[in-house]
N, C-alpha and C positions, 0 to 999 in steps of 0.2 A: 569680762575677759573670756575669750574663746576658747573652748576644750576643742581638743583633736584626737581622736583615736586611733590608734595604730594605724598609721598617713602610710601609703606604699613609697617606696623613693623614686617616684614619676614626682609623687607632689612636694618630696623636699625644696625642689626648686623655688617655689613660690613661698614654701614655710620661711624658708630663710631670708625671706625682703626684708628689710628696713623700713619705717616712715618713710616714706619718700620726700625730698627737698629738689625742688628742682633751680639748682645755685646759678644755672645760665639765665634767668630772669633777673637776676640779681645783678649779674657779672655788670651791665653797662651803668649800672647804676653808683657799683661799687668802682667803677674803673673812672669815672668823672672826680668821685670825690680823691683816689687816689693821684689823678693828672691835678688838681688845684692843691692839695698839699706838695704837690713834689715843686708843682713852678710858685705858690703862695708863701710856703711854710706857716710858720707862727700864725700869720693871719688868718689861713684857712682854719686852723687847728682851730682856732678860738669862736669861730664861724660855724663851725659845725659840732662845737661840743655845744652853744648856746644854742644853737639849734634840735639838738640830739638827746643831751641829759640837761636842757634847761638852766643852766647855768652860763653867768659870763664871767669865764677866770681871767685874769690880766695878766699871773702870775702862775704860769704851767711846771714851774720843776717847785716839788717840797721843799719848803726852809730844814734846814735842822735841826731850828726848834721845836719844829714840827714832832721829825722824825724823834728827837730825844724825848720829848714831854709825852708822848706816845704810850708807853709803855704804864703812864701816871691812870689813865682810864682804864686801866684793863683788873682785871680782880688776880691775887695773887694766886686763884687756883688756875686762871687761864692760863697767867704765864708758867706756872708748873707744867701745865698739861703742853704747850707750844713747849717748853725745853724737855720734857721728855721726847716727843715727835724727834725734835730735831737733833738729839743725840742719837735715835734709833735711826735716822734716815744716812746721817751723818757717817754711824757705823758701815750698814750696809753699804754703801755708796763708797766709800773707803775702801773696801776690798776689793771694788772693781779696776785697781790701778793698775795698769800694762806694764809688765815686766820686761824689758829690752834683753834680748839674746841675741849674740849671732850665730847665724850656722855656715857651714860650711856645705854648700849643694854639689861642688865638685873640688878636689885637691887646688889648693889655690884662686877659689874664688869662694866669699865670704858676702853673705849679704844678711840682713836688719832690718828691724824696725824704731823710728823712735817715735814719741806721742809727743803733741803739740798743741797746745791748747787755743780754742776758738777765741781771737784776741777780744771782740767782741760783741757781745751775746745780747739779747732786749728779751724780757720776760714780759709776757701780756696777761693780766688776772686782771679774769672779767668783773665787774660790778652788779649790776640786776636785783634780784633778789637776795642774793644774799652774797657776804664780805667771804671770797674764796681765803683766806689767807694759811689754809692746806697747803693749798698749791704754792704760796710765795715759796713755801720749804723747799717742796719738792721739787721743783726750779730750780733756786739761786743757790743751794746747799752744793750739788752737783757742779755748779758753776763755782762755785770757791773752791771747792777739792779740785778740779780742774786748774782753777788760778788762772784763767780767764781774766786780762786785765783789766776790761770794761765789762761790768754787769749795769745795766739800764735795765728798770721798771717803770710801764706802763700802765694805767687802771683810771675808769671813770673818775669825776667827782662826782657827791652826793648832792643834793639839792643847797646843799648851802658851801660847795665848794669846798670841801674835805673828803679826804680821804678815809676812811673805816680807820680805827688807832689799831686794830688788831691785825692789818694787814703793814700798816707799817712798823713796826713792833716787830713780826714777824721777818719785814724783809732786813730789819737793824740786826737781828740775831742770828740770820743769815749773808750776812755779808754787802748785803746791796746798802751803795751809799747814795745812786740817784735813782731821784726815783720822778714820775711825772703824772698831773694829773690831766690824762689823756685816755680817752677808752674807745675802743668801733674802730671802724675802719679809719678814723683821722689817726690813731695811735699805732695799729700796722704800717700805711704810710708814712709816718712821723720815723720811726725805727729804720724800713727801709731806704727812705731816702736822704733822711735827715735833716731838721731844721735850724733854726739860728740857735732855738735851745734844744732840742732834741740832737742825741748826737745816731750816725748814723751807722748800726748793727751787719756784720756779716750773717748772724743767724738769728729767727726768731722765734721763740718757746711759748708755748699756751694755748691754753681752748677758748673757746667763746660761741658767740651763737655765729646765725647763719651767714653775716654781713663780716664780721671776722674770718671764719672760714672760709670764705669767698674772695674777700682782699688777702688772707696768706695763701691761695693757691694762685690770683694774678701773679701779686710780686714776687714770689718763687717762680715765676717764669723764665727771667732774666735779670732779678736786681737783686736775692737775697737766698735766702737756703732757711727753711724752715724744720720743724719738728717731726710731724708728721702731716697728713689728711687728718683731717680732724672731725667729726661728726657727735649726735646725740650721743648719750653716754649709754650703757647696756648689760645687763647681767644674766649669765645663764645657770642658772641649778641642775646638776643629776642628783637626781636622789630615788632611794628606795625604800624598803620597809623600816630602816633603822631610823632615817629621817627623822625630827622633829618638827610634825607641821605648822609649829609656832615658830620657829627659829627660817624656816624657809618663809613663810610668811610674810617676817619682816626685815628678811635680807629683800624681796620681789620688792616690798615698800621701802626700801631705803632709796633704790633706784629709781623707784618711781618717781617721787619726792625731788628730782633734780630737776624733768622740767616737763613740759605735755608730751613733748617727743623720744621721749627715754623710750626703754623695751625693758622687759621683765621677761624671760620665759623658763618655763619648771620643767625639764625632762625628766619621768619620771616612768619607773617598769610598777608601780603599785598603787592598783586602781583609787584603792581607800584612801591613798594618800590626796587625791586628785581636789576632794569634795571636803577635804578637814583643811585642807590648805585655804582655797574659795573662803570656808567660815570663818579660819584666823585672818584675813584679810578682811572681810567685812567688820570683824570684831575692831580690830589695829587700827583698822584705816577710821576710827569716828571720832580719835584722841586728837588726830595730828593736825598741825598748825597747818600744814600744806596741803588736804585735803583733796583739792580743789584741781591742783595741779597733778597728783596724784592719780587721780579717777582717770582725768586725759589721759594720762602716761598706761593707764591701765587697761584702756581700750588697745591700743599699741600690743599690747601683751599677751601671752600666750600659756596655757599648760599642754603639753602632748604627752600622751601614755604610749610607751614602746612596748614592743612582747621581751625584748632583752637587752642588758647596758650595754652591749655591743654595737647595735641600731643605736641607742642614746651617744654613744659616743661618739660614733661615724657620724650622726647627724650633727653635734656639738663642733664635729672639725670642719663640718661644711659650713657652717654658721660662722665660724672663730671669733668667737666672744670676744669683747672687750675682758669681763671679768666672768670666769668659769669658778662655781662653788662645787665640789663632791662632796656631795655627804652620801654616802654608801657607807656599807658594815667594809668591805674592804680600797678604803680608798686610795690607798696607796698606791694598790695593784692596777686601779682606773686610770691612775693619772699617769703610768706609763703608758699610755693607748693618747693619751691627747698630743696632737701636733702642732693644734691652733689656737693659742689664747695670747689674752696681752698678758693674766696677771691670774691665778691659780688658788684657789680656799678649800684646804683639804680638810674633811671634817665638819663635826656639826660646832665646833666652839670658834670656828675659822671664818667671822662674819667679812661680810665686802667692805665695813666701814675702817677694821681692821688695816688693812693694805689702804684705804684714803687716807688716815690719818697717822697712824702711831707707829707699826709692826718696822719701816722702814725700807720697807719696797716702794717705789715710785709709784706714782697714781695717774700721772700721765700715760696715756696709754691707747694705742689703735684699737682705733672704732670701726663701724661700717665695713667690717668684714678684712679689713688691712691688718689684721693680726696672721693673716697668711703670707706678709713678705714684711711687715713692719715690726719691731719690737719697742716695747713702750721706753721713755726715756729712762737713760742710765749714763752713767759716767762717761760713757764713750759718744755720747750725742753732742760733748761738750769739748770734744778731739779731734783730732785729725792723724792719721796715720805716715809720717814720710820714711819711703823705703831710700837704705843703702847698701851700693854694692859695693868692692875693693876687689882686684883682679891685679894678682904677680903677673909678673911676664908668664910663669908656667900655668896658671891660670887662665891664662888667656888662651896662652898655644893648645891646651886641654880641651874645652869647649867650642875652637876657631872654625874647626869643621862643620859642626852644625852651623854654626852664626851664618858660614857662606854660603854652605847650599840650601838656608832655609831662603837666607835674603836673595840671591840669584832664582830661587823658582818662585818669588815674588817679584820676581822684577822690578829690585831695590839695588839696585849695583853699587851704589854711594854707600850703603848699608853693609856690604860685603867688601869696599875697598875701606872702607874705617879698622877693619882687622887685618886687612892683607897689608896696609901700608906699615903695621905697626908690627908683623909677622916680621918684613921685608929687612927691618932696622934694627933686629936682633941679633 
C-alpha cells in the first residue's frame, strides 16, 4: 500500500483516481448480448446463463416452494440477525415518507405535491463470490414502504441451479414475491425489455461487476431509468491521534475484502498512526478467508498524512467517498465540513459494516466519485414527484401580467393568449 506525505494540492488531482475500468471496450460486447435478449427473450436468457454461470435452467422464475422451504436451511441465529437488519432498515426508511402540503405562492393560486410510487421496480443482486442477500433488504424494504406494485428480483444461479436460501428468505421477509434466476447482463436486459417470463421494470436497483454496470448505463439510455452509476465499492478514514489503529485497520480490510478493485484509503494528520495502522493490517489480513482478494484491493489503496484535518477534509470532498469514517477526538465538529459522501461513521465504534448491514441506512450507495450529485438509495428512489396547481379566477387575474409579458418576450404568443382569452371572459 502506498504512503503519501503531505501531497501539495497540484497532486490531489491524481490522488483522487479510481481503478480505472474502461467500460467502452465492454459496451459492444454487452450491447450484442442486450439486442438478442430484447428480440430472443427466454431463449437468449437460457443461452447465455449456460454459457456465463454454467448452468442450463429450463425453469428461470423460483417455485414457491422454493421461496417458502428457504428459510428451513438457514440457522435460527441467521434469521434473527436478517430480522433485526430489516426492522432497523424498515424503521429508517419509514421516516423518509413525503408529507403533502399545499401552499399558496400568490392569493388565489395554490400548488402541491403528491408522491407516486414507481409502479414497477427489478432489483438485481449480484452472485460471484458471495450470496449479497444485505442488499435484497436494502432494495426491496424501500420498495414495499413505497408500495410499489411489481417488485421483481433478479440474481445468478449456483452451479446446480439454485439460488443461495439466504437470499431468498431474505427477499420473502421483504416483500418480493418474484423472483428469477437470472444474473449479468442477460438479467439487466431481461428487466429492461422484458420477456415471455420476465416481466418488464420502469426502474432498475443494484450493483454488480463491470458487464452489469455497463448494460445499466446502455439501457438507461433510452428504455429504463436506473439507480445510480455504479462502480467498485470504496472507503475513506480521517483519523487522528485518538484513532484506534486496530479498529481502522479493519474497517481498510473490510472494503478490501469485496473485491481486487475496491480502494481503501486512511487520511490521517498523525504520523504514528501511519506505521501502526500498515502493522494491524499485516496482522488482520493473515486470518481472513479472502486474503487473496484483499492484497489486490490493497494495492488500489492508500494512506496520506496531512499537516491539518482541514486539507483532510477538503481533500475527502474532492474524492467524495462512497463511505467516509471519522474517527477524530471531535467528530462531530468534522463532519459539518463534509459535503461529499454517500454514507458517513462518526466515531471509532461506528465501523462501515455497521451501515452494510444492520444500523438501517441503505448501503447502496455512489461510487466513483458520484456522491458529488448522487445520493445513495432511499425512499424517494422508489417515487416520483407529481406537482398540482389550482388558480380562482383572482388567481389567475393576480399573476396574468407576468404570464404575458414573460411569454410575449419569449415569443410564445399562444402562451400569453391561453390567459388573455380567459381574462377576456370574466
Amino acid at each position: 500500500m502506498e504512503t503519501i506525505k503531505y501531497p501539495s494540492k497540484e497532486q490531489w488531482t491524481e490522488l483522487i483516481k479510481r481503478p480505472v475500468i474502461d467500460y467502452s471496450t465492454l459496451f459492444d460486447k454487452v450491447q450484442l448480448i442486450l439486442d438478442d435478449v430484447k428480440s430472443k427473450g427466454d431463449v437468449a436468457i437460457k443461452k447465455y446463463t449456460k454459457e456465463f454461470d454454467k448452468v442450463d435452467i429450463q425453469t428461470l422464475e423460483v417455485s414457491k416452494e422454493e421461496i417458502e422451504n428457504a428459510g428451513n436451511q438457514l440457522s435460527i441465529h441467521l434469521k434473527e440477525a436478517i430480522e433485526m437488519a430489516r426492522r432497523n432498515i424498515w424503521k429508517f426508511h419509514n421516516e423518509q415518507v413525503f408529507e403533502t402540503k399545499e401552499i399558496q405562492t400568490s392569493p388565489g393560486v395554490l400548488c402541491w405535491q403528491k408522491t407516486v410510487p414507481i409502479e414497477k421496480v427489478g432489483l438485481y443482486i449480484p452472485g460471484g463470490s458471495a450470496p449479497l442477500f444485505s442488499t435484497v433488504l436494502m432494495l426491496a424494504i424501500p420498495a414495499e414502504i413505497a408500495e410499489c406494485k411489481e417488485i421483481i428480483l433478479c440474481t445468478p444461479p449456483n452451479a446446480e441451479g439454485k439460488i443461495h436460501p439466504a437470499i431468498l428468505y431474505a427477499a420473502k421477509v421483504s416483500g418480493v414475491r418474484r423472483i428469477f434466476k437470472v444474473g449479468g447482463t442477460q438479467a439487466i436486459a431481461a428487466m429492461a425489455y422484458g420477456t415471455e417470463t420476465v416481466s418488464k421494470v420502469h426502474k432498475i436497483f443494484g450493483p454488480g461487476n463491470q458487464y452489469v454496470t455497463a448494460a445499466k448505463q446502455l439501457v438507461s439510455l433510452k428504455d429504463v431509468a436506473i439507480d445510480m452509476p455504479a462502480g467498485p465499492s470504496e472507503v475513506m478514514i480521517i483519523a487522528d491521534e485518538t484513532a484506534n489503529s486496530a479498529y481502522v485497520a479493519s474497517d481498510m480490510l473490510s472494503q478490501a475484502e469485496h473485491g481486487a478493485d475496491s480502494q481503501a484509503i486512511l487520511l490521517t494528520v498523525n504520523e504514528a498512526l501511519v506505521e501502526t495502522v500498515k502493522e494491524q493490517i499485516e496482522l488482520q489480513l493473515t486470518d481472513l478467508p479472502r486474503k487473496e482478494i484483499a492484497e489486490k484491493a490493497l494495492k488500489n489503496s492508500k494512506i496520506i498524512l496531512f499537516r491539518t484535518l482541514e486539507d483532510a477534509v477538503a481533500f475527502s470532498n474532492e474524492y467524495a467517498p462512497e463511505h467516509l469514517i471519522i474517527s477524530t477526538r471531535y467528530f462531530m465538529g468534522v463532519s459539518e465540513y463534509i459535503t461529499n459522501a454517500g454514507s458517513v461513521f462518526l466515531g471509532n465504534y461506528s465501523p462501515e459494516s455497521a451501515g452494510d448491514y444492520a444500523s438501517g441506512t441503505n448501503h447502496t450507495l455512489p461510487t466513483n466519485g458520484y456522491a458529488k450529485a448522487y445520493s445513495g438509495v432511499n425512499l424517494d428512489s422508489y417515487m416520483r414527484k407529481i406537482t398540482f396547481q389550482q388558480l380562482t379566477p383572482e388567481g389567475l387575474e393576480n399573476i396574468s401580467n407576468a404570464i404575458i409579458l414573460m411569454a410575449e418576450n419569449e415569443g410564445l404568443d399562444a402562451h400569453a393568449n391561453a390567459v388573455k382569452v380567459r381574462l377576456e371572459r370574466e
